[in-house]
C-alpha positions as CSV (number, residue, x, y, z in Angstrom):
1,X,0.0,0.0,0.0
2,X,2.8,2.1,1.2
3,X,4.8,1.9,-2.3
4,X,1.2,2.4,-4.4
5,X,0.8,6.0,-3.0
6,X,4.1,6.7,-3.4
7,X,3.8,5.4,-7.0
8,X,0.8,8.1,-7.4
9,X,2.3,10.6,-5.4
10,X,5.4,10.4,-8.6
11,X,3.6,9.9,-11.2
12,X,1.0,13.3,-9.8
13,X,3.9,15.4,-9.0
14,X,5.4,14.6,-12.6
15,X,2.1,15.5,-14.4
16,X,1.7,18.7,-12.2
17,X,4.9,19.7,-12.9
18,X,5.0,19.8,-16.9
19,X,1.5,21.2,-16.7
20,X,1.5,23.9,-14.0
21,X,5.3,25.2,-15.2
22,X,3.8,24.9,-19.1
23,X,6.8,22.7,-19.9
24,X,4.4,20.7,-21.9
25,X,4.6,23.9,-24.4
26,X,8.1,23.0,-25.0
27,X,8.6,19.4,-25.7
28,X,9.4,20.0,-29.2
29,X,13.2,20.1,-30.1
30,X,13.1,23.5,-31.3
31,X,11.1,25.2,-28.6
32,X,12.9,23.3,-25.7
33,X,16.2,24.6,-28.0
34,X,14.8,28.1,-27.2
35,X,13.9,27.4,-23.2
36,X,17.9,26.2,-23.0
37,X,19.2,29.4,-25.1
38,X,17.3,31.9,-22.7
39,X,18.4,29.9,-19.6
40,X,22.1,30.8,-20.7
41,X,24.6,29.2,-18.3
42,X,21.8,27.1,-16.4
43,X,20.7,24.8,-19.8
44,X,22.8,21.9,-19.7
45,X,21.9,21.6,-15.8
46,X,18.2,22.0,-16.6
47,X,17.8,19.5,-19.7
48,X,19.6,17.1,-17.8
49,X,17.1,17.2,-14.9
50,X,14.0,17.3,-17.6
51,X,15.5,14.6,-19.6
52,X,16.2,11.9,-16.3
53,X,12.5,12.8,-14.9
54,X,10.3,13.0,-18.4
55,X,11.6,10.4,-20.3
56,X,11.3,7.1,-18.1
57,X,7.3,8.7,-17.8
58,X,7.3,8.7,-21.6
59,X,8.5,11.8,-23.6
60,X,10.7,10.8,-26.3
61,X,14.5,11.2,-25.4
62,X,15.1,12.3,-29.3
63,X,13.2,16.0,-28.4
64,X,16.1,16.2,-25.4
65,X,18.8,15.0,-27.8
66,X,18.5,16.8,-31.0
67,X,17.9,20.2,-28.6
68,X,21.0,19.7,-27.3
69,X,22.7,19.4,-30.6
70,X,21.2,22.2,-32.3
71,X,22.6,24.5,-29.6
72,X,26.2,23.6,-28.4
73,X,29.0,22.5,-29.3
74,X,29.6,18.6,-29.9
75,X,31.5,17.7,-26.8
76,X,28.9,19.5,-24.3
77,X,25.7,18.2,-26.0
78,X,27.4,14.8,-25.6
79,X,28.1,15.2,-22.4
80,X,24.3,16.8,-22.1
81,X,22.6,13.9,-23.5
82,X,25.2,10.8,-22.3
83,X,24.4,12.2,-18.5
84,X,20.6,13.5,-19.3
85,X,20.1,9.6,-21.0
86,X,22.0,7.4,-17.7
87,X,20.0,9.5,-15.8
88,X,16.8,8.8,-16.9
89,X,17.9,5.1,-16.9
90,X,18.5,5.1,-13.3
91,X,15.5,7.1,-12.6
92,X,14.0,4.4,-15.0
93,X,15.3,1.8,-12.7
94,X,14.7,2.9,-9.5
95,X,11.0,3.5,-9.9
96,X,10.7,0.0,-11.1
97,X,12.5,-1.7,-8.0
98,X,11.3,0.3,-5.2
99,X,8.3,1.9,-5.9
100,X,6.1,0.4,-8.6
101,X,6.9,-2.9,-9.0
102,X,3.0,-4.3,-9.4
103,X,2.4,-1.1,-12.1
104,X,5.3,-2.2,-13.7
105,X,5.0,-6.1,-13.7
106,X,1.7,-5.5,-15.3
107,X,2.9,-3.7,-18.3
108,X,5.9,-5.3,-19.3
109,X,6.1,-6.4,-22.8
110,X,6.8,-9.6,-23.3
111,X,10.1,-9.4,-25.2
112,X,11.4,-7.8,-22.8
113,X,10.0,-9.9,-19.8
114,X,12.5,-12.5,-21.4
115,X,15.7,-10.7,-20.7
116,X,14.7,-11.0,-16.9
117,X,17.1,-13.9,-16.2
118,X,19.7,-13.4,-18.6
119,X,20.3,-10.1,-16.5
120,X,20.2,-11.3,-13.5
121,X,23.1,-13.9,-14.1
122,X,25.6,-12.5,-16.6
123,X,25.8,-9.1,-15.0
124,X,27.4,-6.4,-16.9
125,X,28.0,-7.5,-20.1
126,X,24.3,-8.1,-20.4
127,X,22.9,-4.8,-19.3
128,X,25.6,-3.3,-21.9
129,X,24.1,-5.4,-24.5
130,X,20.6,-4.8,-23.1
131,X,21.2,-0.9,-22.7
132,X,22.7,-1.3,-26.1
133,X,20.1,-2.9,-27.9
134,X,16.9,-1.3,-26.1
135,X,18.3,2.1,-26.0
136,X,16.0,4.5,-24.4
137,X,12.7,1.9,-24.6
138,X,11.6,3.4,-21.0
139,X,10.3,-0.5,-20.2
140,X,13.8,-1.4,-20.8
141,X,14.3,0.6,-17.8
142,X,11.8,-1.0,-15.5
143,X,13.0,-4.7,-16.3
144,X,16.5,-3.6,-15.0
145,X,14.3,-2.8,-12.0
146,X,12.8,-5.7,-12.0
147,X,16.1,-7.8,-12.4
148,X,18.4,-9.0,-9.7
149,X,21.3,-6.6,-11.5
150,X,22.6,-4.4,-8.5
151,X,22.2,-0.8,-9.0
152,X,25.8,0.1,-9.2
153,X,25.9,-2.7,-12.1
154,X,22.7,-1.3,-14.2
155,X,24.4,2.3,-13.9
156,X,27.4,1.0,-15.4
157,X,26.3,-0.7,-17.6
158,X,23.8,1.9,-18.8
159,X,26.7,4.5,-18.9
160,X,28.6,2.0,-21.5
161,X,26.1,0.7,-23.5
162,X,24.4,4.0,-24.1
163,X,28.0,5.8,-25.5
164,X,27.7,4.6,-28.4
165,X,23.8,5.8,-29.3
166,X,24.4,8.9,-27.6
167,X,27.2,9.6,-29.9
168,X,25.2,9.0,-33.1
169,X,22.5,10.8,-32.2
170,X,24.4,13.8,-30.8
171,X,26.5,14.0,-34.6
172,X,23.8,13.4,-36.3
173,X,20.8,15.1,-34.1
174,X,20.5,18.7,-36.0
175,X,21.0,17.0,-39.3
176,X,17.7,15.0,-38.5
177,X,15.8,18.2,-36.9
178,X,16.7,20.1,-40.3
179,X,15.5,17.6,-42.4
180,X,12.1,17.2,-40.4
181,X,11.8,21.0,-41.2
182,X,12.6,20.7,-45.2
183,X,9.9,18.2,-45.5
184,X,6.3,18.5,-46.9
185,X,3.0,16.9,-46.7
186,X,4.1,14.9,-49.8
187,X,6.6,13.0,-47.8
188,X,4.9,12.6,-45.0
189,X,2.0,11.1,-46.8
190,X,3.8,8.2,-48.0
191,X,5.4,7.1,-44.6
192,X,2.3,7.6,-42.7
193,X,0.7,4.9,-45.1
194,X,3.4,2.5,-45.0
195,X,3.1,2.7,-41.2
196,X,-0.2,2.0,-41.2
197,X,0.1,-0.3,-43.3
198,X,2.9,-2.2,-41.3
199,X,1.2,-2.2,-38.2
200,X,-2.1,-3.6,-40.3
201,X,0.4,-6.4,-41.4
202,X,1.3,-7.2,-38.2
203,X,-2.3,-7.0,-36.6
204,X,-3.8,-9.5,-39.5
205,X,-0.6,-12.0,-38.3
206,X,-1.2,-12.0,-35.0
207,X,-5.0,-12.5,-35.1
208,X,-3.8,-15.6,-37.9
209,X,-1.8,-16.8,-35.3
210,X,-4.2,-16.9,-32.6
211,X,-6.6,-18.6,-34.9
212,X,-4.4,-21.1,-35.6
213,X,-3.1,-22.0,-32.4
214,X,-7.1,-22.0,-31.3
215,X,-7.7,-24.4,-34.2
216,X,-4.5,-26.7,-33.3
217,X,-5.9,-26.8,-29.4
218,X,-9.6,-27.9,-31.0
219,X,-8.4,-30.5,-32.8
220,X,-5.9,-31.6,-30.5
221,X,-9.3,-32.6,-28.0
């Protein structure tokens, strides 16, 4: 019971805070760009902060990223968004193990449910190739949580396998934001069907495989 109201009391204050401060205005790469510019010396301090408490509650880490890149040199928007990025890990992590381990359980997706053991045995050259692999997935943060990894492990291991996505998208972060500007209706068009279509795809499967498995069961009896 204890862990449940601090669970709402986190997940409240969180929602107050990007409502009531109107950060919600800014979660867009180029406005947050702007909210960092006008804080002057205070913006690598305050997108780390945003990025480890937003992003493990589900704002995307790219907005945080590609901000960063647009507006400082390469070495401090690395630095930005490797801390900003382990940071929301941890926070990640810790909300899973200690506060909302139920909540979490619940939700976990089932490919991920499947690394539970793996981490929990092979230590750190797992969560580097977990951390690695998942990225930023914030449900890769809670099965660290729900893992047997200690904490000083998952925060290694989170530093090291997030260098090397960090990096990419720190190079290649105001590239991407420019090219999202450049484009028109008559791209998006085109990708918005293929997603569609894609996720169609993979509905009709799954509802094939479910028949068949029901069938296999009936006839099995």
């Amino acid at each position: 019971m204890r862990n449940r109201l601090i669970l709402i009391a986190v997940l409240a204050a969180v929602a107050a805070t990007v409502y009531f401060t109107g950060l919600y205005q800014y979660l867009a790469p180029d406005r947050l760009s702007e909210m960092l510019i006008e804080a002057g010396p205070w913006g690598p301090i305050l997108i780390v902060v945003l990025f480890s408490i937003l992003e493990p509650f589900g704002t995307p880490g790219a907005i945080f990223m590609i901000a960063a890149a647009t507006i400082w040199p390469f070495w401090l928007a690395l630095l930005v968004n490797w801390v900003g990025a382990t940071g929301a890990g941890m926070v990640g992590f810790t909300f899973a193990r200690y506060f909302g381990r139920d909540w979490v359980a619940d939700r976990m997706p089932d490919r991920l449910q499947k690394w539970d053991e793996r981490l929990s045995t092979k230590g750190l050259p797992a969560v580097i190739l977990f951390r690695l692999f998942f990225f930023l997935n914030p449900a890769s943060h809670w099965v660290l949580g729900l893992s047997g990894v200690p904490a000083t492990t998952a925060a290694l291991g989170t530093m090291i396998g997030f260098a090397a996505p960090i990096i990419a998208w720190t190079y290649f972060g105001s590239q991407i934001l420019d090219w999202f500007n450049v484009q028109s209706a008559a791209t998006w068009v085109p990708i918005g069907i293929c997603i569609l279509a894609f996720i169609a795809f993979r509905y009709y499967q799954r509802r094939r495989a479910v028949a068949v498995s029901e069938a296999d069961g009936g006839s099995a009896t």
